[in-house]
C-alpha atoms as an extended CHARMM CRD file, in Angstrom:
* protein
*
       136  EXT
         1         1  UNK       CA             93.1240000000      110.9900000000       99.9620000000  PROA      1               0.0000000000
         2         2  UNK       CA             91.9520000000      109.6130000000      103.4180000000  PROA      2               0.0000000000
         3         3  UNK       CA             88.1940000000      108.7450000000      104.0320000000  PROA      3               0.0000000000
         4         4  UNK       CA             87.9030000000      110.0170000000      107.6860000000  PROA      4               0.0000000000
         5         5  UNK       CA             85.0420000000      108.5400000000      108.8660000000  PROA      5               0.0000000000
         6         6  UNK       CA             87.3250000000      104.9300000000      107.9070000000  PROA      6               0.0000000000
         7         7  UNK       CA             90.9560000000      106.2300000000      109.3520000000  PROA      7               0.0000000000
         8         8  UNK       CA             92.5140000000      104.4160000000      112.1580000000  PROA      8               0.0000000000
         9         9  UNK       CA             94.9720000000      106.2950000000      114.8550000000  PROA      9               0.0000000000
        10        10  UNK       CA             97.6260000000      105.2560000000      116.9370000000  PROA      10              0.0000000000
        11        11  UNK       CA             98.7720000000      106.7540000000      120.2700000000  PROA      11              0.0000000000
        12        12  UNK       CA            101.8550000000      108.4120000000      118.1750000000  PROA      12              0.0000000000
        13        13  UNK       CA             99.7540000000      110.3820000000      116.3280000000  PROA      13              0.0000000000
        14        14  UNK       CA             99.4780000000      108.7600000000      113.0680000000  PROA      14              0.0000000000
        15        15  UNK       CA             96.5310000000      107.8440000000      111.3670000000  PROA      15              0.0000000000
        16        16  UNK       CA             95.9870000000      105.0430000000      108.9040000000  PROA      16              0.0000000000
        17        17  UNK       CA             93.6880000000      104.2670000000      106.2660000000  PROA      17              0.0000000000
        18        18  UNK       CA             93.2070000000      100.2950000000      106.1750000000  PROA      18              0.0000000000
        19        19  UNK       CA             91.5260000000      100.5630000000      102.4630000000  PROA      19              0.0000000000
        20        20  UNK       CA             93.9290000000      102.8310000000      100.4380000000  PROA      20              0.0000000000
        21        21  UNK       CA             96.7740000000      101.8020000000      103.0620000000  PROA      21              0.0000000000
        22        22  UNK       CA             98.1110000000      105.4230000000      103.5110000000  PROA      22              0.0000000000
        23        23  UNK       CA             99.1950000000      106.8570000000      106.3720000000  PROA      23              0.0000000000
        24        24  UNK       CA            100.0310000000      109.8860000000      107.8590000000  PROA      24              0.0000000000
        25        25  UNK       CA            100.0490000000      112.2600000000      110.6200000000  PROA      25              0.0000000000
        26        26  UNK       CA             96.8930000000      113.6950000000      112.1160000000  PROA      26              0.0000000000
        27        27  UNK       CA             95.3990000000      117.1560000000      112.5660000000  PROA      27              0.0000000000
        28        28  UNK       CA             96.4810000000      117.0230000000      116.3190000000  PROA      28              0.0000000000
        29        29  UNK       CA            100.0000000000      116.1670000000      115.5810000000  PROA      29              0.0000000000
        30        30  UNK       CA            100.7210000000      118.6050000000      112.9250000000  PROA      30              0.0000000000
        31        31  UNK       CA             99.4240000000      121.3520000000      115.3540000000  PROA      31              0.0000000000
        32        32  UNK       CA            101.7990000000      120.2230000000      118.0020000000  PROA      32              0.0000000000
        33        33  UNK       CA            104.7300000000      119.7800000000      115.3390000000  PROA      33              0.0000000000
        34        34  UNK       CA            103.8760000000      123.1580000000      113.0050000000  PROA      34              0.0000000000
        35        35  UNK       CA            105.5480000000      123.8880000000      110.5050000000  PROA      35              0.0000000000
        36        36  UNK       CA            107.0140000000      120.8520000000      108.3630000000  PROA      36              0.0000000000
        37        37  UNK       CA            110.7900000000      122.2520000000      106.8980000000  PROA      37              0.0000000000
        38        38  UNK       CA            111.5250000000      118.2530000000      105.3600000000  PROA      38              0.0000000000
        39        39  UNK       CA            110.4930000000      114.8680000000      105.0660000000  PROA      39              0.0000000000
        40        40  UNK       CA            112.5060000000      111.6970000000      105.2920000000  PROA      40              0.0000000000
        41        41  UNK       CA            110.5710000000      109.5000000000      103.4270000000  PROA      41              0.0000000000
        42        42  UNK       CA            110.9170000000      105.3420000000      103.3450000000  PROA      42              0.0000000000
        43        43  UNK       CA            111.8880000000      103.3080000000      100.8650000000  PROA      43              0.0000000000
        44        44  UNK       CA            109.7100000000      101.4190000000       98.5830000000  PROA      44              0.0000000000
        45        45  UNK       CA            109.7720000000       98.1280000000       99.5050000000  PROA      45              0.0000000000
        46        46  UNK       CA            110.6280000000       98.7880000000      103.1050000000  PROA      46              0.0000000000
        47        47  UNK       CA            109.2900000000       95.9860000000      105.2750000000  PROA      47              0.0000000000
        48        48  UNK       CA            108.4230000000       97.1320000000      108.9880000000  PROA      48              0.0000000000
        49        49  UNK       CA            106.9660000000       96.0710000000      112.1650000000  PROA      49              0.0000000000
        50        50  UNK       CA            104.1280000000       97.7950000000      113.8800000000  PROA      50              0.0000000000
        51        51  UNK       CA            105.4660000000      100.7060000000      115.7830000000  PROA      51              0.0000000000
        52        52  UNK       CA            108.5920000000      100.7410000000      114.3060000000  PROA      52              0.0000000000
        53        53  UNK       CA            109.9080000000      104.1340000000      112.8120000000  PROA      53              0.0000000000
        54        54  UNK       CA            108.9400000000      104.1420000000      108.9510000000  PROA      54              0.0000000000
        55        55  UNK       CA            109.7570000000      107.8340000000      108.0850000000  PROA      55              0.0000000000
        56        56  UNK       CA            110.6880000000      110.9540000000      109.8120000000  PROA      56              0.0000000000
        57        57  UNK       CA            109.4330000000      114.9530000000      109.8880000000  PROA      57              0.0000000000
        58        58  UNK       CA            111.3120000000      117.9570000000      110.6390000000  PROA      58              0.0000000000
        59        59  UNK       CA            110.3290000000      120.7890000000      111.5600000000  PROA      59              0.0000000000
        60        60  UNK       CA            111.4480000000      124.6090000000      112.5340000000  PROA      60              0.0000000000
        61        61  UNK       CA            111.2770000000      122.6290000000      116.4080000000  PROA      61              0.0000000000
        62        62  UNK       CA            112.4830000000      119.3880000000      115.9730000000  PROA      62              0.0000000000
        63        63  UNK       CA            112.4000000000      116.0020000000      113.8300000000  PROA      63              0.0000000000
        64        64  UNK       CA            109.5040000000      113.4440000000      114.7030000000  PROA      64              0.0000000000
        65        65  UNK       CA            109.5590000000      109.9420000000      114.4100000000  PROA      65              0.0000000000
        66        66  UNK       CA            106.7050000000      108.7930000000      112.2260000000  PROA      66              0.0000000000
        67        67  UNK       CA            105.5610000000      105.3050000000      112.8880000000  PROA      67              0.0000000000
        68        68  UNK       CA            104.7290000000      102.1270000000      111.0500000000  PROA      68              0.0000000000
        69        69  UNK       CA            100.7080000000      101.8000000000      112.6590000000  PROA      69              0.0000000000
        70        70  UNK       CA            100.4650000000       98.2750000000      111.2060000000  PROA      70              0.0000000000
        71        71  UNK       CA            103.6550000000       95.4360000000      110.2220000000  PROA      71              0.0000000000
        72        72  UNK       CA            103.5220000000       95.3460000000      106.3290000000  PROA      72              0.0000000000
        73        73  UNK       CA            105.7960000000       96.5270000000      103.3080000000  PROA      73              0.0000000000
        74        74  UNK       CA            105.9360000000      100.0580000000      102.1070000000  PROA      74              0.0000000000
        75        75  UNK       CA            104.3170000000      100.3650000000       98.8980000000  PROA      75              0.0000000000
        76        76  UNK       CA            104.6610000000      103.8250000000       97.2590000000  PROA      76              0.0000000000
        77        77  UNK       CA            105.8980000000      107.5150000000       99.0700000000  PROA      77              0.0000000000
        78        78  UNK       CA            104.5250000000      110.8500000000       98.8080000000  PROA      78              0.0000000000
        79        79  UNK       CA            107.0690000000      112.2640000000       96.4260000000  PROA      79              0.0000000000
        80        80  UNK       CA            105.2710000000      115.6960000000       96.6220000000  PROA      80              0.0000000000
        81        81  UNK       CA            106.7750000000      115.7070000000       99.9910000000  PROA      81              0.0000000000
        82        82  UNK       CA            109.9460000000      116.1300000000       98.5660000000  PROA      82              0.0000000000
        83        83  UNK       CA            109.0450000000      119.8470000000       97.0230000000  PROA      83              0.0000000000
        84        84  UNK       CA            106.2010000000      120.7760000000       99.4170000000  PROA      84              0.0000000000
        85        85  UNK       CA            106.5350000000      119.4470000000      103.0440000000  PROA      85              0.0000000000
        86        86  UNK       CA            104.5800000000      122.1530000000      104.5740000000  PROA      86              0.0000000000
        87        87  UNK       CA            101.2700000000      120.0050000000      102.9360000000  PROA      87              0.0000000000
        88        88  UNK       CA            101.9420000000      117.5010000000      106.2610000000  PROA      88              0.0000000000
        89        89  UNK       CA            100.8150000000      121.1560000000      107.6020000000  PROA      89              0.0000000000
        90        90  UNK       CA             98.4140000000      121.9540000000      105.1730000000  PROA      90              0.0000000000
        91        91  UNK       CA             96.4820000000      118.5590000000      104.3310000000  PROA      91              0.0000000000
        92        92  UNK       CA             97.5580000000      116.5040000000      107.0780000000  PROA      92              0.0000000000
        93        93  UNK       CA             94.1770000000      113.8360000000      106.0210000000  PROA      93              0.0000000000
        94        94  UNK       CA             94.5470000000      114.5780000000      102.3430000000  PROA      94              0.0000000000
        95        95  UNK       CA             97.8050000000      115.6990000000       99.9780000000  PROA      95              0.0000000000
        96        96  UNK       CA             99.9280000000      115.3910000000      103.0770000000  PROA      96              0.0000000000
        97        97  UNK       CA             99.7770000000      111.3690000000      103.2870000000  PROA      97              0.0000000000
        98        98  UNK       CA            103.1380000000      110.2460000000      103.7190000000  PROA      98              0.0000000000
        99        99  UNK       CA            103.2710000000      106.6690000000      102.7200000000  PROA      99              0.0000000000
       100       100  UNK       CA            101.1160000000      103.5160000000      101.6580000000  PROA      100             0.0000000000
       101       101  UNK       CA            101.4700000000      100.2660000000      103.2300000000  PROA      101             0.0000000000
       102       102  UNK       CA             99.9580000000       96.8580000000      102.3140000000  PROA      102             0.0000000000
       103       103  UNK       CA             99.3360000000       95.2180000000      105.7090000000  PROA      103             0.0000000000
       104       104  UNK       CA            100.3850000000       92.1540000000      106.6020000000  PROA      104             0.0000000000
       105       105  UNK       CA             97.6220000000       91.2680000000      108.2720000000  PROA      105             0.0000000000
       106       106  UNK       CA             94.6210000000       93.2270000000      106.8480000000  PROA      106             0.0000000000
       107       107  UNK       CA             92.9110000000       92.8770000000      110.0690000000  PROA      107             0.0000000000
       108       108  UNK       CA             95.2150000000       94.5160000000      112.1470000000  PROA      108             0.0000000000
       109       109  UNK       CA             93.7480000000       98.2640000000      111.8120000000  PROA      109             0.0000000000
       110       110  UNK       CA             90.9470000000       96.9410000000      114.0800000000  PROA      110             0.0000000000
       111       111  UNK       CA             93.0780000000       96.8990000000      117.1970000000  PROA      111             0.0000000000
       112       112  UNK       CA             93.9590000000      100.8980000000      116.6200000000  PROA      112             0.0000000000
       113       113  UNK       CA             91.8740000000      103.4550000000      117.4960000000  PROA      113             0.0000000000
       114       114  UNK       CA             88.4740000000      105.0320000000      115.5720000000  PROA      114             0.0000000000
       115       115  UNK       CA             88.3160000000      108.9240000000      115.3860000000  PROA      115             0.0000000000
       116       116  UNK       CA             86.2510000000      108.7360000000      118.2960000000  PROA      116             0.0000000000
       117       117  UNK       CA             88.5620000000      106.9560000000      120.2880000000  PROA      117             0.0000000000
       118       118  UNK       CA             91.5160000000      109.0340000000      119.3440000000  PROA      118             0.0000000000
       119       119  UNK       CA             89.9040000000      112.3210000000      119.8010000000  PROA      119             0.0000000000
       120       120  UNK       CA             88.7080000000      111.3910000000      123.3420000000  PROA      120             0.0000000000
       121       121  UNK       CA             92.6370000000      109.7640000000      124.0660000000  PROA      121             0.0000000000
       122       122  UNK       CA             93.9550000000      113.0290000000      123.4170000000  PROA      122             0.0000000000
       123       123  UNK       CA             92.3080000000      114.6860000000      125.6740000000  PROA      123             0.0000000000
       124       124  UNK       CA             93.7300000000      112.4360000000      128.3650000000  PROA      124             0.0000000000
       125       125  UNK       CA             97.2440000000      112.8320000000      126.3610000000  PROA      125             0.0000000000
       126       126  UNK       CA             97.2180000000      116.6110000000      126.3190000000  PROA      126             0.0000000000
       127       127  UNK       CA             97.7050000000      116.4920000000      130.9200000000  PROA      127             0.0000000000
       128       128  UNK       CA            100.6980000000      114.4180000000      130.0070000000  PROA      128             0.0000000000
       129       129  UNK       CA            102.8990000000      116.3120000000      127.5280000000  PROA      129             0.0000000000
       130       130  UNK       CA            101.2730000000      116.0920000000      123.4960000000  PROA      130             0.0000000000
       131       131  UNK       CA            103.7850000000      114.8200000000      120.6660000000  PROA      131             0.0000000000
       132       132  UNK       CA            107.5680000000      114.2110000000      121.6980000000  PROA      132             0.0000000000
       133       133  UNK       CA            110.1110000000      114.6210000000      119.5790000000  PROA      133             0.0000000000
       134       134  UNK       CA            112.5700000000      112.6320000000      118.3600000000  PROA      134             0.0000000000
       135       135  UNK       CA            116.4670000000      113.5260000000      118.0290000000  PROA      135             0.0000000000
       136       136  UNK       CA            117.5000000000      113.4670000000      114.6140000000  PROA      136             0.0000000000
């Protein structure tokens, strides 16, 4: 679904794509997570603040906190989820999208990280921990 070479990232370890609007988690954060058991999904219609908790993912470890990367309203879910959330594992960048969100200020997915950016940050991130998780 994503075009990488477009995608935004935030320090949580989601990843945003400012034309389509999805968002989901990266490649990194999956790894760290592994193996996706459910996914609370938003609600349509959902109106939240950057950084603000938007949906969460459990796994065999632990639940994450997924993160609104942008303020804006929650346009459509990944029902697939629902039935398969091991494709958060699989396609984190493609099937595994979790939601869509129309921004409320397009230009806020400048301020957030390129690929570039976030794969150089996580290098830094990886001395002080990786993902945390969440209780659910």
């Amino acid at each position: 679904m994503a075009n990488r070479d477009a995608l935004r990232f935030t320090k949580t370890h989601e990843w945003f794509d400012p034309t389509a609007g999805a968002v989901g988690i990266t490649e990194h954060a999956q790894e760290e997570i592994s193996d996706v058991v459910f996914v609370e999904l938003p609600n349509v219609g959902t109106v939240v603040r950057a950084g603000q908790e938007a949906a969460v993912v459990e796994s065999v470890k632990a639940a994450f906190s997924i993160y609104a990367p942008v303020a804006g309203t929650i346009t459509a879910v990944n029902e697939r989820l629902r039935r398969e959330p091991a494709l958060v594992n699989t396609a984190p960048h493609g099937d595994g999208w979790i939601f869509t969100l129309k921004a409320q200020d397009p230009a806020a997915a400048a301020a957030l990280m390129t690929q570039v950016q976030y794969q150089a940050w996580i290098v830094t991130e990886k001395d002080s921990g990786g993902v945390h998780a969440e209780h659910s």
